[in-house]
N, C-alpha and C positions, 0 to 999 in steps of 0.2 A: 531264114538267113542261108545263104549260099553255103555250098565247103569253102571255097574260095576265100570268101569273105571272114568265115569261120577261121580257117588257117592264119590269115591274114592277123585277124583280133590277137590271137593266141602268141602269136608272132612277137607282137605289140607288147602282150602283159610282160614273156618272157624276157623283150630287150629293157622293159622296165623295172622288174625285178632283180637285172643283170646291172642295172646302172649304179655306179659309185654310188651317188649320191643316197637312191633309195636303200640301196644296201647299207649304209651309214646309218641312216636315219630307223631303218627296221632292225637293226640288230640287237639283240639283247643285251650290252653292255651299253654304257655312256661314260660318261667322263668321268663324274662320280665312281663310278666303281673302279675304273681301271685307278685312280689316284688312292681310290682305299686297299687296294689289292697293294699297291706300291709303299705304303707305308709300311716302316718299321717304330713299332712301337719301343719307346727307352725303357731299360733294362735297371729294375735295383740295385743298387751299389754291391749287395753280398755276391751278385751273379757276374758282377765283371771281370771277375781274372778268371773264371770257369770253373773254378774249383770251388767247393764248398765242405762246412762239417760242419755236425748235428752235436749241440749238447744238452743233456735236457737241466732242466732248471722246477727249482719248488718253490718260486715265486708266486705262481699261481694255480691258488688251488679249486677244488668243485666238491659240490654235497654229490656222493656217491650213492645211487638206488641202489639197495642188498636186493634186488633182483637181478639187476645187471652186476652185481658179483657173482652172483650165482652162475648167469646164463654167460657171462663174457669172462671167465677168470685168467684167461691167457692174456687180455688185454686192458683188463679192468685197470691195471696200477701202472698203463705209461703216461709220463711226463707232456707238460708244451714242451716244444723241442724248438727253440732257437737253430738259425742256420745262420752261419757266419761264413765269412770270405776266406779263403785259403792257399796260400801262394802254390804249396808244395803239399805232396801227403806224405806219409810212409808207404813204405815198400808196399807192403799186405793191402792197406786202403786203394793206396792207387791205381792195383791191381782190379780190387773190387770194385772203386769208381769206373775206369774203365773198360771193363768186362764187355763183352758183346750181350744184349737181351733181347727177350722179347718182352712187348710193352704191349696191354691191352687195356684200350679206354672203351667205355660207353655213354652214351646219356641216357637219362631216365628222366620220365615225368615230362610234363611241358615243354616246349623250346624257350629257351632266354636266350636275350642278342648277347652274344659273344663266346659262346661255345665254340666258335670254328679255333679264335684263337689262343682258346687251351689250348688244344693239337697242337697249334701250330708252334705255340710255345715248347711243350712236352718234345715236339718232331724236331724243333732245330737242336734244344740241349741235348737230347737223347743220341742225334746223329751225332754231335759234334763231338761228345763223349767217345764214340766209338759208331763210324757209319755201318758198322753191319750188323746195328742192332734194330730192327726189325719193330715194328708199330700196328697194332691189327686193332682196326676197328669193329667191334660187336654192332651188327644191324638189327635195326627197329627196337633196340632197346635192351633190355634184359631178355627178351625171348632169344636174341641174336647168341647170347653166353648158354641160356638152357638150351638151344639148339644149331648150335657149332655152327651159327651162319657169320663168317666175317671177309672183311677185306681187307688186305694188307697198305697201310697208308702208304702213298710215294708222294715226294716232294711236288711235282706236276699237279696231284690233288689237294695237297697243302696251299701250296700258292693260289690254286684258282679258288681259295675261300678265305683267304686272309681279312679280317678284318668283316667281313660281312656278316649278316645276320642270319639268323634260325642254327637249323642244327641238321639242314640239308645232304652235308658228305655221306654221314651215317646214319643217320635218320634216328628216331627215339618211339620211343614205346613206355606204357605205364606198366608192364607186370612187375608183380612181385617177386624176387625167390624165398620165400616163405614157406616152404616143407622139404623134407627130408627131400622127396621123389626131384625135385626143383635145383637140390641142393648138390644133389649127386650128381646131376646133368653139367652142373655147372662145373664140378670139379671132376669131372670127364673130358669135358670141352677143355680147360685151362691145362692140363696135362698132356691133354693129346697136341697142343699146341706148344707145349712145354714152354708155358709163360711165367717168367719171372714175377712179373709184375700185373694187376688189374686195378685200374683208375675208375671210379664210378662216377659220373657226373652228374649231379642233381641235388633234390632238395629234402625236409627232413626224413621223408621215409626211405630216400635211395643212399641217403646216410646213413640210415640203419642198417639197410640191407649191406653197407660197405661194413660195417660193425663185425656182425656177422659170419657175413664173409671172411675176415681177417681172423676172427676165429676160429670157424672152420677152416681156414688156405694153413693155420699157424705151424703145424707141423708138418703140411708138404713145403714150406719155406715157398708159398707165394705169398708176395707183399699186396695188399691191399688199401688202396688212398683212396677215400671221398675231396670232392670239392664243390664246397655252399654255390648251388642254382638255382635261382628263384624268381620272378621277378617281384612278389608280392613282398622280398624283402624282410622275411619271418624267419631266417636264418641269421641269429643274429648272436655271440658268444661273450661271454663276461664269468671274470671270477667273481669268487666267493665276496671277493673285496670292489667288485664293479668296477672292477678293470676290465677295458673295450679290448677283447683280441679279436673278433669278426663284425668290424661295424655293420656291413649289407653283404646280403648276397651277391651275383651279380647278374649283370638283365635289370635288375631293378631302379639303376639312373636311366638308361636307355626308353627302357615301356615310363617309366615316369614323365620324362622329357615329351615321348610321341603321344601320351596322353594329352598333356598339359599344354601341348601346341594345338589339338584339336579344342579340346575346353575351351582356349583361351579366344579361338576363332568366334566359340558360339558366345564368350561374352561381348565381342567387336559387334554380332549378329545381332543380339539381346538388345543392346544399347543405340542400335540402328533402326532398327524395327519395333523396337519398344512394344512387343504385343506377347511374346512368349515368354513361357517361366521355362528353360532347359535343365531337366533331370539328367544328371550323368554320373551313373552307375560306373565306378571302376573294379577291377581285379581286387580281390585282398579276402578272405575266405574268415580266415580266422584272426587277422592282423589287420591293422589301417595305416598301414605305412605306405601305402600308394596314393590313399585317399590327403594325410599329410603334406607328402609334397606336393603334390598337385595343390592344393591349399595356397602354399610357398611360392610356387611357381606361379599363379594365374590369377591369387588377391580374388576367388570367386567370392560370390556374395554370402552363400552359407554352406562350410563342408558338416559332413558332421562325421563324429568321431566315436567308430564303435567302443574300444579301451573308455572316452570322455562319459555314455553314457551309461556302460556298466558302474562306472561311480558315482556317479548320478546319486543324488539324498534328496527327498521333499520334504523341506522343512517343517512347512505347512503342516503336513500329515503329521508329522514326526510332534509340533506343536498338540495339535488338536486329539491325537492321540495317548498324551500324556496326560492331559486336563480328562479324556474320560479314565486313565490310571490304568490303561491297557501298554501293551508295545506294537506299533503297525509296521509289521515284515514287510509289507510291500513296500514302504515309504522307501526303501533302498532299490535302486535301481530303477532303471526309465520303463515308463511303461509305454506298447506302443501305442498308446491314446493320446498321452502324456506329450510322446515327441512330435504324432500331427497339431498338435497344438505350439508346440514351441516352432512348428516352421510355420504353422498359420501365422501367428503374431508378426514372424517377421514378412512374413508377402504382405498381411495389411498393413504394416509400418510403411513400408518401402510404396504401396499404394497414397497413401497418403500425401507422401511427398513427390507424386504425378509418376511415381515407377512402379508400373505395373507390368512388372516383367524383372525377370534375373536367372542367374544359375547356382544352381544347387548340386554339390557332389555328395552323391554318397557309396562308399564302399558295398562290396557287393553282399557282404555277410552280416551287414546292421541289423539285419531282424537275428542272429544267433545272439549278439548283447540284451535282446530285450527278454526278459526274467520269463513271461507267461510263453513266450514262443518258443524259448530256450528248453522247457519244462517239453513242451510236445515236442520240440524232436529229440529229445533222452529217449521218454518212451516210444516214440514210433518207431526209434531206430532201435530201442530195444524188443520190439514187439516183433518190427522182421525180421530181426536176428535171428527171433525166438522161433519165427512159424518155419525161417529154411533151415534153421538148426533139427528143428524136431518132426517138420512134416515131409524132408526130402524134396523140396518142392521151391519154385521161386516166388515168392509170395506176388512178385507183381505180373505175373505168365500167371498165378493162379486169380488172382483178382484183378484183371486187365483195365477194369473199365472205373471211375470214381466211386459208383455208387455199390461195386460189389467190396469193393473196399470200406466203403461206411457200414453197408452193413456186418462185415467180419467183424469191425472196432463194435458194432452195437453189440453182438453177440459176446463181446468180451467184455464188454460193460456188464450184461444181465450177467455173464458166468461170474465175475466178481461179486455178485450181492447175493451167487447163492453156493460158491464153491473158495475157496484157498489156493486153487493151482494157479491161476493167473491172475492177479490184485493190481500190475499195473496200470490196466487201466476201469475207470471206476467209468459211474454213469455222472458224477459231474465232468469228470474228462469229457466224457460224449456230448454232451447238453456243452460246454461250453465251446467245444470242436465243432459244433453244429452250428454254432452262433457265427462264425464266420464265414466271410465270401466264398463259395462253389469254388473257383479258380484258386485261394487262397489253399483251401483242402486240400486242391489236387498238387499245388507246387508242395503243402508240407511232407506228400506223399508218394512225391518221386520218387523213381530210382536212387540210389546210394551211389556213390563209385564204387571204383574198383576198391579203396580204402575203404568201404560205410561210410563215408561221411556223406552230409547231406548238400545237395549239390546247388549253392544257391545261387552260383550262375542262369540256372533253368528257372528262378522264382524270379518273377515279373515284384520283384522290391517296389520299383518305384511306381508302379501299379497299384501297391498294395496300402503302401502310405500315403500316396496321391489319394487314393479314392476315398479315405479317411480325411484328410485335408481337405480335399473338396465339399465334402458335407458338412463339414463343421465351418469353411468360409461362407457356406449357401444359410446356414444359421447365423453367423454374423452379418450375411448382408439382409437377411430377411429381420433383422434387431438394428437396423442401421446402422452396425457398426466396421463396416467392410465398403468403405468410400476410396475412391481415386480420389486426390488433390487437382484442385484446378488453380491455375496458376492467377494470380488477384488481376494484374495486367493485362492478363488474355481475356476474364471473364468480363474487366470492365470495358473492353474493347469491342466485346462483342454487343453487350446491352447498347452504347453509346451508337452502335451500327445498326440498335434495329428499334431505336429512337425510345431510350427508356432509361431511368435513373438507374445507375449501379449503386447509388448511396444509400436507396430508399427499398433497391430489392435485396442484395448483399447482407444485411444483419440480419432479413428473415428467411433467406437459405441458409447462408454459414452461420457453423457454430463460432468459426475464428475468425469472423471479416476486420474487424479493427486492426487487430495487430497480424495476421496472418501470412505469409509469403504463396503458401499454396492452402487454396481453401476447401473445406472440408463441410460437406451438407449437413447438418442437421440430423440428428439420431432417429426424432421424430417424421424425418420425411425416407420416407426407402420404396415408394412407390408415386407413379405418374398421380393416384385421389390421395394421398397425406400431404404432395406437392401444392394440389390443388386447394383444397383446405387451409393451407399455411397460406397461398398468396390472399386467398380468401378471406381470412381472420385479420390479415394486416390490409385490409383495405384496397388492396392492389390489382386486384380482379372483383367481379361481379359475379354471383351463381350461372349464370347465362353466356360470361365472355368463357371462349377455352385459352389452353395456358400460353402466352405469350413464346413464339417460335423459340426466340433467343435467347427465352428462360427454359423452354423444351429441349432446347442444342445444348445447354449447359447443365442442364441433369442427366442427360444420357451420356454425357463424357463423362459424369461423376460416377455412375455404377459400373465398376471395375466387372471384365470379361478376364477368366481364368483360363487363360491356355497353357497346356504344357507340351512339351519335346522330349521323349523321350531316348536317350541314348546308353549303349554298354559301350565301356570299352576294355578292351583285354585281348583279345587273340591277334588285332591290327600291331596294338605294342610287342608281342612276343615277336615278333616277325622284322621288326624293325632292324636295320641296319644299326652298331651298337653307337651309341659316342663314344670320343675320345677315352672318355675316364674310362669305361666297360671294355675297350680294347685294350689299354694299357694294364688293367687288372685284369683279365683274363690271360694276358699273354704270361704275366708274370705268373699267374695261380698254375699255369702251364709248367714253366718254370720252378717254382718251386714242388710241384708235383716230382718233377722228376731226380731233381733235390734229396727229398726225402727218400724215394726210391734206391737212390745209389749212394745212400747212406744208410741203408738198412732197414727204413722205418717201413713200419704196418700198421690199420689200425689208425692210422692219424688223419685227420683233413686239413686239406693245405688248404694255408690261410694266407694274410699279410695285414698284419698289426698296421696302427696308423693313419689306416684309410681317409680319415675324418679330416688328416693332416694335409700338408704339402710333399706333393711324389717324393722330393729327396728324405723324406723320414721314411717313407714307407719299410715296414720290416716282415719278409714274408718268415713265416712259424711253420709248425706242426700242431695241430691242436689234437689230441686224443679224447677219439669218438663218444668211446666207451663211459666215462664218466660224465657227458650231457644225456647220458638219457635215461628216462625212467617211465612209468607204467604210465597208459591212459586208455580210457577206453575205444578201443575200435572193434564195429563190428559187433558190439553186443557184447566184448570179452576184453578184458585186461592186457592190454601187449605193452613191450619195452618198446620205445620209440623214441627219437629224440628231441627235445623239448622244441616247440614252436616259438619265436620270442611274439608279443603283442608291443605295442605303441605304451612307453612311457610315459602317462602323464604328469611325471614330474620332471622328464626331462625339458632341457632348454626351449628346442623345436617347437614342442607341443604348446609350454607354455607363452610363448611368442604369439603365435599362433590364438591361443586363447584371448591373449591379452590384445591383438586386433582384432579379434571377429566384428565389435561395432564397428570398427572403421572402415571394413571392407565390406560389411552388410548396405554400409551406404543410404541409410533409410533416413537421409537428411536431405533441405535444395542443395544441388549442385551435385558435380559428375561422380561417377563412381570411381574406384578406386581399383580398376580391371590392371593386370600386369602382363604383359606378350614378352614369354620365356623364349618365342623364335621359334623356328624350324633346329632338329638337328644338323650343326655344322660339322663335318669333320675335322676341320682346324679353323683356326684363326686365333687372332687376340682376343676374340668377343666370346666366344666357347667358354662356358666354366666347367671347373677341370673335376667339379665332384658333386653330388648332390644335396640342396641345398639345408636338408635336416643335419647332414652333416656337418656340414659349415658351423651351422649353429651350435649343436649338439657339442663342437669342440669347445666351444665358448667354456662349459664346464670345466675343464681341464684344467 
């Protein structure tokens, strides 16, 4: 190519890079955004005249850990603290409401949609208060507070994130401050900034760490506020008396919703193509409140429910156990043999009536509810505790590879049968840790987080119970009992088309020709020689003819093909721009943040009673940290932390829920019973304004 010609081109891209229209069309916003940047989210009734005050109230009370007396005493005995409307203050308050501050927020832990508009909430009350009071954001996290990296929020920054999703402005980060060295950094930084106040944003561990914190700030008089961010939804508070003051986290309608429109696609997919079974794996670790709504939302065919099979009882066992005059431990709780079996039964139901195909959710943490799986990782996670507690070393830098790993667990088997130092794991441990899948081993033997805890987003779940599923369906189809239904009409259409009685072949393939709607082959026939045999024995064939084409087309439709699809979802939903409900509760959890703040409080997480209700009830609180938490183990070792909630199965939701699952399992003729919850909308009439466990859940009330 010439220069000429060259200049020329370049000329060309440039005047079209330059042009309105491409420049429109290439720019990083759309309409959508600029309309969500533009909304103002409606404000609680306590925060309309601007003023506010904090009373506490002994309404509601909590089982107090004598640990966390121990460790938190400055903050162990504060109150919920009600916030009410205030036309006027006194002298002294007024003063102290609108004082000039400084305000320092963070997020911790994961991004949930709607973090931009905490800030934004916290930045308008705070200015409005008094505009030279100053907002500094902690970056990438808590390291941003251990090491004095912040930026000072301005409105410019506020507005270009209103309403949008992640936690982009200031970014987030998982550390801890968990030791002294952590601890002093922290209250270095918060001094030499001379911050009135720190907001911690996140979920139950970075509420601790707000705990804590409000302990240690307690007698430099900084105040410290956590506020519940999750999206898995396991931030959930109640008294003593199971009264709701923190229905859901939040992030947790939003990733629910972006879940639940993806699901919902691959059921339209499922029911079109009728050939795959879709595995979708959601977010929820220790909790199945994601797995739930999405349930709610999309009518899939089978969710299952970690909290449903930890309660799990076999009767059976429990029966036949009693008659030999023993007691069978196991008979509690699901085993994971148990539950490939309970999603077999239902793929060959749903086969039978000609749907060989469906979706299947399941939470990402289902294998921690199963009792023998739950049992190895206690000890595995107590074992690497044990080896970086005590060898200086990281156990998985030191045993890099799986099998230097099995061997270190063999050697701790043998050291068990001939010493006392280490007994947790025995040589049935090993012998039975052997017995499962290579891949399986190595997902039990991951890395930990940053927490210890075991990371079961990295464990191929639906790998692992599929590949169980599948061999125990390849045993019922090899028992003939794993048949596709063929519809009576279609089959006799087809005989009639390739000039052959359906009356006379029909009772010696199906088991259910007379009365049947979709027909089912024969137990005894599960291969092309039992086929042949069978037409054989009734006459209908000669040792010499082979099997009749349109009797050959119509057992090959009947031996179901198992395909699965396998999908995660969770990092797509954190990311999500939030809904309506996630903006209008974040902005206010903003809001009352700062509430609490210039009313004195520390130590408390701002909440808003109600959630479950309609906005005009909504009542934002204080809840105090410090009496939801108590000891569990992390890391090999005992720490205060604050409780995780799991999925009520006595609540409404659940049991709703339960009491459909035939209906939406669908394993009958006729259509399924799929639900399309939509795309998120940012407004409209069609938007529901909360999610939909909730809804339900109020039913209770």
């Amino acid at each position: 190519m010439s220069q000429k010609k060259a200049d020329n081109k370049a000329d060309n891209i440039e005047d079209l890079l330059n042009n309105p229209v491409a420049v429109k069309a290439t720019s990083n916003e759309n309409k959508e955004i600029v309309e969500r940047r533009g909304y103002q989210p409606p404000i609680c009734d306590v925060f309309s005249s601007g003023l506010t005050i904090l009373s506490d109230t002994d309404q509601y009370g909590f089982t107090v850990d004598r640990e966390a007396k121990k460790k938190l005493p400055k903050i162990i005995n504060h109150k919920v603290q009600l916030i009410s409307k205030a036309a006027k203050l006194k002298a002294g308050q007024q003063k102290q409401y609108y004082k000039k501050r400084n305000i320092g927020i963070v997020f911790s832990g994961g991004p949930a949609p709607g973090g931009h508009n905490v800030i934004g909430g916290l930045f308008d009350a705070a200015k409005k208060a008094n505009p030279k009071t100053k907002i500094y954001g902690f970056l990438l996290g808590p390291d941003g507070i251990i090491e004095n990296e912040t930026v000072e929020i301005t409105a410019k920054m506020v507005d270009a994130y209103r309403n949008l999703g992640g936690f982009s402005m200031i970014k987030t980060g998982r550390t801890k401050i968990d030791s002294r060295r952590k601890m002093a950094f922290s209250k270095k930084t918060c001094q030499n900034l001379n911050l009135d106040a720190l907001i911690i944003v996140g979920g139950d561990d970075s509420n601790t760490n707000a705990a804590f914190l409000a302990e240690e700030f307690y007698d430099d008089k900084i105040q410290v506020i956590g506020i519940p961010k999750t999206i898995d939804g396991d931030i959930q508070v109640k008294d003593l008396e199971g009264n709701i003051l923190c229905a859901i986290s939040f992030g947790f309608h939003t990733a629910a919703r972006a879940f639940s429109n993806e699901i919902s696609n691959l059921c339209t997919d499922s029911g079109s193509d009728v050939k795959y079974w879709h595995i979708c794996k959601v977010m929820g670790r220790v909790a199945s409140h994601l797995a739930l709504e999405v349930a709610l939302q999309t009518h899939a065919n089978m969710t299952l429910i970690g909290e449903d099979l930890a309660e799990y009882i076999d009767q059976d066992r429990i029966i036949m156990a009693k008659k030999q005059g023993i007691i069978d431990y196991t008979a509690y709780g699901m085993t994971l043999r148990h539950l490939s079996r309970v999603i077999c039964n239902a793929i060959i139901r749903r086969a039978g009536v000609g749907k060989n195909y469906g979706v299947i959710v399941i939470p990402e943490g289902i294998l921690e509810f199963i009792n023998e799986i739950q049992v190895f990782i206690i000890k595995l996670n107590t074992i690497i505790a044990y080896y970086n507690q005590t060898q200086d070393l990281d156990f998985h830098e030191a045993f890099p590879i799986l099998e230097d790993k099995l061997e270190y667990l063999r050697r701790l088997a043998k050291t068990s049968r001939e010493t006392n130092i280490m007994t947790v794991w025995n040589s049935r441990d090993d012998d039975l840790f052997n017995d499962i899948p290579g891949f399986f081993q190595e997902g039990l033997l991951t890395e930990r987080d940053s927490h210890g805890n075991f990371q079961f987003s990295l464990v191929e779940t639906d790998k692992v119970l599929m590949g169980l599923v599948r061999d125990y369906l390849n045993i019922k189809k090899e028992k003939g009992l794993y048949k596709t239904g063929i519809k009576k009409d279609y089959f006799q259409k087809v005989l009639k088309q390739g000039d052959l009685d359906p009356e006379k072949v029909g009772p010696v393939l199906f088991k259910n020709y007379i009365n049947g709607e979709f027909l089912l082959v024969r137990e005894n026939i599960f291969s092309f020689k039992t086929l042949k045999t069978a037409l054989q024995k009734a006459d209908l064939i000669t040792k010499a003819q082979e099997i009749p084409a349109p009797i050959e087309k119509i057992y090959t439709k009947s031996v179901p093909k198992f395909k699965t699809q396998a999908h995660f979802y969770g990092y797509d939903g954190r990311g999500n721009d939030p809904t309506c409900f996630d903006c209008n509760y974040t902005y206010n959890l903003g809001l009352t943040a700062f509430s609490l703040i210039a009313n004195g409080a520390t130590g408390q997480m701002a909440a808003i009673k109600n959630l479950e209700k309609d906005f005009s009830l909504w009542q934002p609180i204080g809840i105090p940290i410090a009496p939801l938490m108590h000891l569990e183990e992390r890391n090999g070792k005992l720490a205060l932390v604050l409780e995780k909630s799991v999925v009520d199965v006595n609540s409404v939701s659940f049991q709703i829920v339960k009491a459909l699952r035939e209906k939406w399992l669908a394993a009958v003729p006729g259509e399924d019973n799929f639900r399309q919850p939509g795309p998120i909308r940012f407004a409209g009439k069609t938007e529901e304004d909360r999610p939909i466990t909730l809804v339900l859940n109020a039913l209770a009330n």
